[in-house]
N, C-alpha and C positions, 0 to 999 in steps of 0.2 A: 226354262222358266221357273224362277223359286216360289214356292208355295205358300200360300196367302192365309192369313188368319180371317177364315168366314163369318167368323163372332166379331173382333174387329171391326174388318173392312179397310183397313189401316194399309193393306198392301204392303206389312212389312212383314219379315220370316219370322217364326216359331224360333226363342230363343232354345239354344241346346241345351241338353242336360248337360250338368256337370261331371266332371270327366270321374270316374270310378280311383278311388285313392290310389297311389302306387305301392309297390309292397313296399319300401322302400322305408316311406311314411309310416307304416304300421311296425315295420320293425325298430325303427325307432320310439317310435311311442312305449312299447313294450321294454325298449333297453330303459328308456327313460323312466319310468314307473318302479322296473326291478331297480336300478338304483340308485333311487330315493326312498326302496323299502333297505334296502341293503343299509343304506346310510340311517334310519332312523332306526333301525336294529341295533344296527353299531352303537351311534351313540348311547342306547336304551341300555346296553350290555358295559360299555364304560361309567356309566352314570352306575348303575350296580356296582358294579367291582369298586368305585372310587367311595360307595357309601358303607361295603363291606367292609373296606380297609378303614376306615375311621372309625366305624364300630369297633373289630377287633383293637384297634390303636387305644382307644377310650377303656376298652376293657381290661387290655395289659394294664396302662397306667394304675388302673382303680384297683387293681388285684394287686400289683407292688406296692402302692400306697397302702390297703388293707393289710399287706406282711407286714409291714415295716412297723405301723399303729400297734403289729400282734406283739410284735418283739420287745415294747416297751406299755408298761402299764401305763391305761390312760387318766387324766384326770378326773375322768369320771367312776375311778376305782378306789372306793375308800378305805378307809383304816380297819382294823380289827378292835375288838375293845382291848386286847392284850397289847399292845399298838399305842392305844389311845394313853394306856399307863405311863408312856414313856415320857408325853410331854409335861412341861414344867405348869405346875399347877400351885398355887396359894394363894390363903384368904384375906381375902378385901379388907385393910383400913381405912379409916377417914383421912389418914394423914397422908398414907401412901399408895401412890398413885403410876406405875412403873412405866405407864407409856404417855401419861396424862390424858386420856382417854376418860371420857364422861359419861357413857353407857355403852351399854353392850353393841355394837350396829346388827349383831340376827335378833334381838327381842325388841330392841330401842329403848328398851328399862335399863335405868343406871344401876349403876354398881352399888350397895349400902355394904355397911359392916359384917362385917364375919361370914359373905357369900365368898364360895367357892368360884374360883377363876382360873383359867390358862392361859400362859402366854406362850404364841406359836413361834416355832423355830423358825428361822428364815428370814421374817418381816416384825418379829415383834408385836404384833395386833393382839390386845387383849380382849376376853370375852368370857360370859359366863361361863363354867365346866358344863352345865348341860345342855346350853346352846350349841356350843362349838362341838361337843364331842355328837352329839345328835348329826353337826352338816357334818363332820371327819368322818363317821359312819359312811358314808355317800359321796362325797367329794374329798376328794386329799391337798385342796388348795384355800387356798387360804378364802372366805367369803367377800372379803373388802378389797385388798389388791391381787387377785387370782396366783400370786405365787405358790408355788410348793413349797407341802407344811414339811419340814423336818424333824424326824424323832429325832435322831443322834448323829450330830455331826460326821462319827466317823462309818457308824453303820449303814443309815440310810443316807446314801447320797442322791441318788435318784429315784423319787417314788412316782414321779408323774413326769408325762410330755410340756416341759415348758411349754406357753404360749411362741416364744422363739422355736421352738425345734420345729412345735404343729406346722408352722409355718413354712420353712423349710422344706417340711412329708410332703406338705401340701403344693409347693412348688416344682416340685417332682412329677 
């Protein structure tokens, strides 16, 4: 005779407990667990390595580009005043006018009679002698079109990193 619920009264059996896991189950669960720690390691440890390498990769690059900037003076390296003697300098008539140029572009003040002036090698831009030589102290390109100021054709060939070369280092 099967055993009756007296709380009930129902006359029907005491449902069983549920049966006790098998190991079976629990060793599974445990593989399952180890790896998907395994796997998020892993990727944790590639995701590293792949950020190290880009770093160092970044760094290479920036450290060959910083050589290469060393090996040529930059634009941002001006003249000497010993330097500054070499360019062609003479003074302002009314008449004559060698680039037709109407004032200075570093003051905006025009040009009058008997001021001293320089015309840069390279591009021709003329300008006051103490404008110009003031930005030639600091800059060795030209203020209006950024070319390189040239002293003397055959001495100074290169005093500065063209805008073209920059570009170039920089593509590297």
């Amino acid at each position: 005779m099967p055993l009756q619920d007296s709380a009930a009264g129902s006359g029907y059996p005491l449902p069983h407990p549920p049966p006790p896991p098998k190991p079976e189950a629990k060793l599974l669960s445990l593989l399952l667990k180890v790896t998907v720690m395994i796997f998020f390691t892993t990727l944790f440890f590639v995701f590293l390595g792949l950020a190290t390498a880009l770093l160092l990769f970044h760094l290479c690059i920036a450290s060959a580009l910083h050589r290469r900037r060393a090996q040529y003076p930059d634009s941002s390296s001006g003249f000497s005043r010993r330097d500054l003697k070499k360019l062609l300098q003479f003074q302002f008539s009314n008449g004559v006018n060698p680039h037709s140029q109407i004032d200075c572009s570093i003051c905006l003040d025009g040009f009058r009679k008997g001021q001293w002036c320089r015309k840069l090698g390279g591009c021709g831009h003329v300008y006051h002698r103490k404008c110009i030589d003031s930005w030639l102290v600091r800059v060795s390109t030209c203020p209006l079109c950024r070319r390189c100021v040239r002293l003397d054709m055959e001495e100074h060939k290169i005093n500065c990193v063209s805008p073209r070369n920059y570009e170039i280092f920089y593509a590297l």
